[in-house]
N, C-alpha and C positions, 0 to 999 in steps of 0.2 A: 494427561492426554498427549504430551508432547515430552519429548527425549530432553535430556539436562542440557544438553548441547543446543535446542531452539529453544529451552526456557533463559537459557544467558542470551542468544540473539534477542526475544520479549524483552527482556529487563533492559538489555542496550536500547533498543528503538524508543521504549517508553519514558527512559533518559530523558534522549535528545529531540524524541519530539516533542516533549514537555520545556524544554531548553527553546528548541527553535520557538512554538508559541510564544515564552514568554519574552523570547526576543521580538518577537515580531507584536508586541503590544496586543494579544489575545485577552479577552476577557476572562476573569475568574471562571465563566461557565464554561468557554470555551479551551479553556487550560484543561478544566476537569473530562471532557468530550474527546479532545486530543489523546490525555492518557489512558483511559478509558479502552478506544479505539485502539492503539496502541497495544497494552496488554493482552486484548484479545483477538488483534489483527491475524498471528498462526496460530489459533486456537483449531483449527482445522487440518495443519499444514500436514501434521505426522500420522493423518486418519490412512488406512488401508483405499485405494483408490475407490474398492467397493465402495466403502461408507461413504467414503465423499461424494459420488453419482446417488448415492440412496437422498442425501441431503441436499445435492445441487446436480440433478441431472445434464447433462452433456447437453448445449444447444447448437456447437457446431461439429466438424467433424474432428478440427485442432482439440477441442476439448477434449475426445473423445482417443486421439492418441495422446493425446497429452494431460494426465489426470489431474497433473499439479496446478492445470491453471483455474481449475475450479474452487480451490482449495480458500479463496477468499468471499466466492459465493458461500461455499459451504460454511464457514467460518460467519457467515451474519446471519446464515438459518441457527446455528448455534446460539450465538448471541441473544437473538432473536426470542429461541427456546429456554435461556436462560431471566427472558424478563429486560433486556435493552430494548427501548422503543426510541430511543435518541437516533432521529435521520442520521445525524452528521454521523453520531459514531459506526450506527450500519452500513452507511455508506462510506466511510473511509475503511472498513475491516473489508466492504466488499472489493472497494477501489485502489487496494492499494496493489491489486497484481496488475490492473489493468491500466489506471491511471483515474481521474477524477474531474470533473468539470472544475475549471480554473474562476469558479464562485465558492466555493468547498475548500476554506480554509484548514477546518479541523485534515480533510482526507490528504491533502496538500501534502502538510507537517507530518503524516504518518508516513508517506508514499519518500518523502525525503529521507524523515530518519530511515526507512527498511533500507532504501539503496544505500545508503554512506554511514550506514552506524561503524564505530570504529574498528568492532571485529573484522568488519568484513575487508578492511586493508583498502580499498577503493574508493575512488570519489570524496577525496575530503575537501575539493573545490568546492564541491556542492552544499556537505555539510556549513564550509565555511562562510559560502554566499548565504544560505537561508537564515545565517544569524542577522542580517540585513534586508534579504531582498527575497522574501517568498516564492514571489513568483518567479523571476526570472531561474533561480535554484528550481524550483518545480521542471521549468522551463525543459531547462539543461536536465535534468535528471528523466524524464520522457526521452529525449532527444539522444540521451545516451544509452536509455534502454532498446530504442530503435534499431539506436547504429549497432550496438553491440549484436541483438538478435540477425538483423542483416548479414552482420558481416559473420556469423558463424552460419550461413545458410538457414537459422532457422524462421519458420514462419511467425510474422509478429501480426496478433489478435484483431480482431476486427475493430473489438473495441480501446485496444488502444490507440491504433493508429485513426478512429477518429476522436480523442482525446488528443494527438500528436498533432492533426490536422487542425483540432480548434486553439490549441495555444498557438500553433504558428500564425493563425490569422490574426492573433493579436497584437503580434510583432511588428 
């Protein structure tokens, strides 16, 4: 379902999110949750935008020019339809384009590894911080998807920015 080229981005993420848990003292179940989530986080990512509205229909109108941001909904109807009933890992495959309540360890660790896996040349502050400090790496990595979208003009999601809005209150 997905091109060789996002099957090595999967195998990266599933790495180091497996890595950051067990840095960050995760439990055995939740190690398994993380990679889990992980592996299947762009299970949706390379679907024709059709199929992806067929599986997570458009609820704003960003969705709706922008097909790819659904792709992590769609990706937990997948999941979903493949027999995962584990919240966290639903909710990390759905959470990780938009971001995740900063109680949501496993979605955390997945949302980390996608930004700063090492392919992708960027953010190894981040990657570096989450081997110690979860959150505040979560932190920064929302923070940097922000600014980044911002500063290319493009519109950032409803629901990230209040994921952005509630870790900054925690600051």
């Amino acid at each position: 379902m997905v091109s060789e080229k996002r099957f090595e981005h999967i195998e990266r993420v599933t790495i180091l999110a497996e890595l950051i848990a067990r840095a960050n003292n995760f439990s055995e179940d939740e190690i398994r949750a993380t990679s889990l989530a992980a592996l299947l986080h762009d299970s949706a990512r390379d679907l024709s935008p059709e199929r992806m509205f067929e599986l997570a229909p458009p609820e704003t109108e960003l969705e709706r020019k922008h097909p790819l941001s659904v792709h992590g909904k769609a990706g937990r109807v997948l999941a979903e339809c493949w027999g995962v009933t584990d919240e966290r890992v639903l909710d990390a495959i759905e959470g990780h384009v938009f971001g995740v309540s900063h109680n949501n360890k496993v979605g955390m660790a997945v949302y980390i590894a996608d930004v700063s896996e090492p392919g992708r040349g960027v953010n190894n502050d981040i990657r570096e911080l989450a081997m110690h400090n979860l959150f505040r790496a979560y932190q920064r990595a929302v923070d940097s998807k922000v600014r980044y979208l911002e500063s290319k003009g493009k519109p950032v999601h409803p629901n990230t920015m209040r994921v952005y809005r509630e870790i900054c209150e925690l600051t």
